[in-house]
Structure formats: structure tokens, C-alpha cells
PAROSE-975659 format. One record per residue (C-alpha): residue in one letter; x, y, z. Coordinates in steps of 0.02 Angstrom, whole numbers, plus 50000, padded with zeros to 5 digits. Layout:
REM PAROSE-975659
AXYZ;...
***
This chain:
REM PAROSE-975659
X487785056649953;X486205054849890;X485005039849930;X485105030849738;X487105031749728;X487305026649923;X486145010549847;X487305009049697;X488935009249809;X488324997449934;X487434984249816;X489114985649727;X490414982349885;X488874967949950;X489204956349772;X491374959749783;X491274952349988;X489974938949928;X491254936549790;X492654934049912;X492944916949967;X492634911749772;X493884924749692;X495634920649658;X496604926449791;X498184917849820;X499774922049942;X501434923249897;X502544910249926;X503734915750068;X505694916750051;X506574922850195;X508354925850133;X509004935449988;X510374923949944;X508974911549888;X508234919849755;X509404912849637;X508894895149674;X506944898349658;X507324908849489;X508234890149426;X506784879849496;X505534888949387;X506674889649235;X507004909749231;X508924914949195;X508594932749153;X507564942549288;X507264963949256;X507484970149436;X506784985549469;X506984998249597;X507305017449640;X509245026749646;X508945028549834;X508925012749861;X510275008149733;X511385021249791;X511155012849981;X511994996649890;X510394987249961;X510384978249792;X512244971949812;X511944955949889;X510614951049767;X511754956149617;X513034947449686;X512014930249725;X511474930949528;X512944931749460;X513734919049571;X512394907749513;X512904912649312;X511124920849294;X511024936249177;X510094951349240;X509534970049187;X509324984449324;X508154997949315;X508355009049440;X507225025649427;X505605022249474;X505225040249570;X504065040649712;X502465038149640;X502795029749502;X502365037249314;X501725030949148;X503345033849067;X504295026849222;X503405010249173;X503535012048985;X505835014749005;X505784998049120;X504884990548988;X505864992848849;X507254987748968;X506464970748993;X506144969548806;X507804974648745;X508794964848868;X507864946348829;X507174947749021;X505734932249064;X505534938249255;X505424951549369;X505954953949541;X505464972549633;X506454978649772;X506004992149878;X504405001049966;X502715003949880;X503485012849706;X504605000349633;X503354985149659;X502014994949571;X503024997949411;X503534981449407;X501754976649415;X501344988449289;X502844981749175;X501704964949191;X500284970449161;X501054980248988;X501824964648940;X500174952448959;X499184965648859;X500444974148741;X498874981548646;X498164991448808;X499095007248877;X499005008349093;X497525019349070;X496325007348984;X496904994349123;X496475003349257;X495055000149368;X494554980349404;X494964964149328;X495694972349149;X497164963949136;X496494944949170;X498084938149068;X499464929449164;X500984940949212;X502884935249212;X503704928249368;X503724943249500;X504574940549660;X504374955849768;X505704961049895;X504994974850015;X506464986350102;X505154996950184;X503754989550319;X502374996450242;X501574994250078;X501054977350089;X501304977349916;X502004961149888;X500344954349932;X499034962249841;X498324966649671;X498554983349669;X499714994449558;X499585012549588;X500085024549428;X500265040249398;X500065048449240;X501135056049161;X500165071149072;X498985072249170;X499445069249377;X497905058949398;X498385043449497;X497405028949452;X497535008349514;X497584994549441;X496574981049516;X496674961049461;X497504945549536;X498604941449409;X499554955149493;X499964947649662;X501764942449656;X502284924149650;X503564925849796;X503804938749943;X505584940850005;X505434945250195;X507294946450225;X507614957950383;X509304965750336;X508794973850211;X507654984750335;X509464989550427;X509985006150323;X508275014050321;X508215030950399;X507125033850548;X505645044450456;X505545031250330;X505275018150439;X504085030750537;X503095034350378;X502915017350276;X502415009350461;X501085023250479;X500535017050309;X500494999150354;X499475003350498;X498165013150382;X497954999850283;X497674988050447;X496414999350513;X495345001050345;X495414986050308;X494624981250491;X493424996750485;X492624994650321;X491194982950291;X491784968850158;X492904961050275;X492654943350329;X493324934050498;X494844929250423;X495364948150371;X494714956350534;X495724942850622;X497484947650518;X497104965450524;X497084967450726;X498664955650723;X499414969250603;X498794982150710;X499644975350867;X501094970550799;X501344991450743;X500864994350889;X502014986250977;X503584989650864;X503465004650763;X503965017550899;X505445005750918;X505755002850757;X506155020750747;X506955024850898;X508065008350926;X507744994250810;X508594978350817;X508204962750686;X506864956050811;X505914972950783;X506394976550592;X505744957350574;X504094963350667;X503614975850582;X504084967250399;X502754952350454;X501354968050494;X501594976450340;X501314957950269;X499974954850364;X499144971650332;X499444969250162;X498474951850151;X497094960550244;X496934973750140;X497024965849989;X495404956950007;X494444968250145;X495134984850030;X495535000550101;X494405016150104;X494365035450102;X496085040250184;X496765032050050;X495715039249907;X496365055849986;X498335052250002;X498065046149813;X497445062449781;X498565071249852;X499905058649805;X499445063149617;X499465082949624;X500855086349737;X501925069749735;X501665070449912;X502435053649991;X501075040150010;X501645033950179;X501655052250253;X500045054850184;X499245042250273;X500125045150429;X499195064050414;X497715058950347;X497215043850477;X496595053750642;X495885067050542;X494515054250439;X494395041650578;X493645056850674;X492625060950532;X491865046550545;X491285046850725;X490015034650804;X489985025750631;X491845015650708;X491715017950872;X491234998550902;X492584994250786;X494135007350869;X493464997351036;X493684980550973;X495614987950930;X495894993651086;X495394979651184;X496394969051066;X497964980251091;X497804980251265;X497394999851245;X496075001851378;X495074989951492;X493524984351471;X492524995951569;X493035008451444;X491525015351334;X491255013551177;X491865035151122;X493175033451264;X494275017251157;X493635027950995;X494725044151061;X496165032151152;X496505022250962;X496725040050889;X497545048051028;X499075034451010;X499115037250840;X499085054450856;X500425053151003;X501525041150868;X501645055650745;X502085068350851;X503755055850919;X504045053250735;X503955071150704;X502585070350583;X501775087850564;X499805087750582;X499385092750421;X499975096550215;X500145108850103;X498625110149998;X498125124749890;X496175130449897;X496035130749708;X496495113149701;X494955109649815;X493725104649697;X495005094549597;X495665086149726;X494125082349814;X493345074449635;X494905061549617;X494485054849785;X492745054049750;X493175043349593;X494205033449670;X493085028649828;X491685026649758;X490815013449739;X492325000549774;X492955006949935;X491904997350083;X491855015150201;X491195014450366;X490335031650297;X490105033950107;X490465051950079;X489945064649915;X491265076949843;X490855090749970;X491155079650130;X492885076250044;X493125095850006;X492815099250203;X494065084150254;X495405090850132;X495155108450206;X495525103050380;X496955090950313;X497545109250240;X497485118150374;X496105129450244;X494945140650317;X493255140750276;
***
């Protein structure tokens, strides 16, 4: 990257972590059953709440309980349930008219990563009905309050229910774009084990691989503040700890884990941002509809070795926090041990080492990460469109 745009993209990420302890972050309010949603939804005067979520998830009957505790309580409800992986433009457009049609004043998102961020982008449609997604996207664009959104993850991953963030695709065009602004953080998270207890194995794999991505970027990257760094590592050892269990033989102690890191990585995150693997599982997230959790699980060794000597204080400060090496350990030797156990964690979760990507889509791809990146994404290593064409091409598998 040349010398005036590496300026631009630092001076840029220096203001947003001066910015931090004055900008309006707030957490969600924590409910840890189900069954109590219906109260909270009385106590803030809401009787008709649109709750979105994906067929899979539906067709599980994960939603039963919630259904059921609604109507018990005589409130009125409408159910949307085919948000796709990756969410679309015209995904969030149908659970809008939904919402409108139906008299709806709340929303309540159940699932991983995809169902919170059309319900976020329902919100944000419905505090600027004059702005399509597109002309929303980027920072701070929607700035108008959002209806009641209580956020139920079924997936210890996303750390969506925590942060600002709603990830769209469009529907034309493939290009996957966020949405960036606090109004977006959900009112209430919903960490409710049992609803972890169906999932199969390589989806627990996969959104706890993405959980631990956004850990590890948000600890590596350079707007983060005590408080973050201090989350992410608990995030970090939590995963861990539990993932590999998770997946092989989980039990609620374990399912409960690894909901409270995804949380935790998702506060991080959310205020210390994430960095270039994600700009490339968007990417590729976008073109291919590859699954974001998968992505990142790929992705994660492959640019942490990319960036070399530029983390290798930082991969130490993980390890010795996870218990990973000792501390007469150098510096490149906890650097290689962090990604070796991640590495290690894929292969038992049979997670192959690299995607399909096609070489024309280089230079496409490559530019959409680019975008993304830069200059909001606080990298270890700020990198031009070529340095993301050679990462892509080993994440291919592409010869030179």
C-alpha cells in the first residue's frame, strides 16, 4: 500500500479508538431463558413481535417453545422464516412487508449470524423508510432509533447479538456490504443453552471457528483498548477450552461455554473491529455464498501467517494466556503453537484447508476485500489489492 493511503487508513482507525470510550456503545440486556421473553415483551409494552429466522432452524422446531410461551401469554406474533445463509436485499425487503402487513412493533431474531442481520436490516428499513440497504451501508447512516430487537443466538458464533453490524448481500449484484451504527445492537440477548442441543457437529465446529476469528482480530488489531484485549483472550480461552468438546461430546456446561465466548467475542469485536480474514470470507461469502463460519475457520492460519512478525508479540500474549506454551517459549515459537492448534482444531472438525475459488474471480474478489478493509479495519498489516490477490490464491489452492 502506498505511503499516502497507509496515512489515510491509520489517521482514520487513530480518531474511531480515540472515539471509543465516548461513542455509544451499549450491551444487551441479558435473558437467560426462553420462556421469559414474553414477560420482557409486556414490560416494554410490545404485543406483536416479527420473529425471524431460517427453515433449518424452523424445521428443527427450535422456535416451538418460544411460539408456544407467546401465545400462552395471549401475545400476537408473525414468523418469517427464510432468511438464506447470507442474507439478501430482497430477503430483508419480504420480512418487511411481513412486519408491515401484520401490525408488528418488535422484533426478536433467532438463529446464527443470518437471521439477526435481516432483522437488523428490517430495523434499519423501518427507521429510514426513504433509504434502500445500499445507501445505509457503511458507518453511522442509519442514526434513527430501531424497534425493540431481542436477539436469540442458536449457534456459538456470530456474536451478533452484540454488535452493530448487519451484513447484506445484494441481491443483483453479490456484493456483500455492512451496515455499521449503534442503533443496531439489540436491546436483549437470549443466552438460553438448549437451544444449542440439536445443532449438528460441523455447525457447532464452524460458527465456534468464527467466534474465535473474531476473538483473535479483535485482540490483534490496533484500536483495541484494555477492556477489549481483556474480553477477547477470555473468549479465546474459553474456545479453547470447549469447542473441540463442544463437537465431540457436549453437555449444557460446554454448549453454555461456548454461548458466553461467542458473547464475549462479540462485545470485543464490536468495539476493537475485526480485520482482513474477515474482509476475505465477506468476499468470498458474497460470490460463492460460501458459509461465513467455514470461511473463517479456512481463512484464519492462512492470514495470521501472512502477517508474520507483525503478531508475533500478540499470538504470545495468547498463548501464555491459554496456557499454550511456557514462558521460555520465544516470541515465533507461541506465533507457530497459536496456529498450529488452530490448524490441529480444523483438521478434528474435518475442515478442509482451503475453498473453491476460480482465478478469474481474482481481481474481483480481491477488490471487495480491499473495500471493505480499508481504511476501517485496524490490521496488524494494512494490505493493497495485490497482497489480497496472493492470500486468495493460496486460500485457492491457485497456482501462480
Amino acid at each position: 500500500m502506498n505511503i499516502f493511503k497507509r496515512i489515510y487508513c491509520r489517521s482514520y482507525q487513530l480518531i474511531l479508538r480515540l472515539l471509543l470510550p465516548v461513542l455509544p456503545y451499549r450491551d444487551p440486556l441479558i435473558i437467560d431463558n426462553i420462556v421469559d421473553i414474553p414477560k420482557v415483551l409486556k414490560e416494554q409494552g410490545k404485543n406483536c413481535p416479527c420473529l425471524i429466522t431460517d427453515e433449518n432452524i424452523y424445521q428443527l422446531g427450535l422456535t416451538k417453545l418460544l411460539e408456544a410461551a407467546l401465545v400462552k401469554n395471549g401475545l400476537n406474533y408473525a414468523l418469517f422464516s427464510k432468511v438464506v445463509i447470507n442474507p439478501t436485499t430482497d430477503n430483508v425487503a419480504a420480512a418487511l412487508e411481513l412486519y408491515k402487513t401484520q401490525g408488528c412493533d418488535c422484533l426478536i431474531a433467532f438463529g446464527g449470524g443470518s437471521p439477526m442481520d435481516c432483522a437488523k436490516g428490517v430495523g434499519a428499513r423501518l427507521a429510514r423508510p426513504k433509504k434502500d440497504l445500499t445507501k445505509l451501508r457503511g458507518i453511522l447512516k442509519v442514526r434513527k432509533k430501531i424497534p425493540l430487537l431481542i436477539a436469540i443466538p442458536t449457534t456459538a458464533g456470530t456474536g451478533s447479538e452484540t454488535t452493530i453490524a448487519a451484513v447484506i448481500v445484494d441481491s443483483k449484484t453479490r456484493y456483500k456490504y455492512a451496515i455499521n451504527d449503534f442503533v443496531l445492537i439489540p436491546n436483549y440477548a437470549v443466552l438460553d443453552a438448549k437451544v444449542t442441543e440439536t445443532l449438528p457437529p460441523l455447525i457447532v465446529a464452524t460458527t465456534g471457528m468464527d467466534a474465535l476469528t473474531h476473538a483473535i482480530e479483535a485482540y490483534i488489531g490496533k484500536s483495541g483498548n484494555k477492556e477489549t484485549r481483556k474480553t477477547a483472550l477470555k473468549a479465546i480461552k474459553l474456545i479453547f477450552d470447549n469447542l473441540e468438546k463442544a463437537y465431540l461430546e457436549p453437555d449444557e456446561k460446554t454448549r453454555r461455554n461456548m454461548l458466553l465466548a461467542a458473547h464475549l467475542a462479540g462485545k470485543a469485536f464490536s468495539k476493537a473491529y475485526v480485520g482482513n480474514v474477515h474482509a476475505l470470507a465477506h468476499s468470498l461469502g458474497g460470490k460463492y455464498n460460501t458459509p461465513h463460519g467455514l470461511a473463517n475457520a479456512v481463512i484464519l492460519p492462512i492470514v495470521l501467517k501472512a502477517y508474520g512478525p507483525a503478531i508475533y508479540k500478540k499470538l504470545y500474549n495468547i498463548a501464555m494466556y491459554c496456557n499454550l506454551i511456557n514462558g521460555a517459549a520465544s516470541y515465533q515459537e507461541a506465533f507457530e503453537t497459536v496456529i498450529n492448534v488452530i490448524e490441529k482444531s480444523n483438521q478434528t472438525f474435518n475442515i478442509p484447508k482451503t475453498l473453491d475459488i476460480k482465478r478469474e474471480d481474482l481481481d474481483e474478489l480481491s477488490h471487495h476485500a480491499f473495500i471493505e478493509a480499508n481504511p476501517l479495519y485496524p490490521v496488524p498489516v494494512l494490505w493493497d489489492k495485490e497482497k489480497f490477490k496472493a492470500v486468495l490464491k493460496i486460500i485457492g489452492n491457485i497456482s501462480n
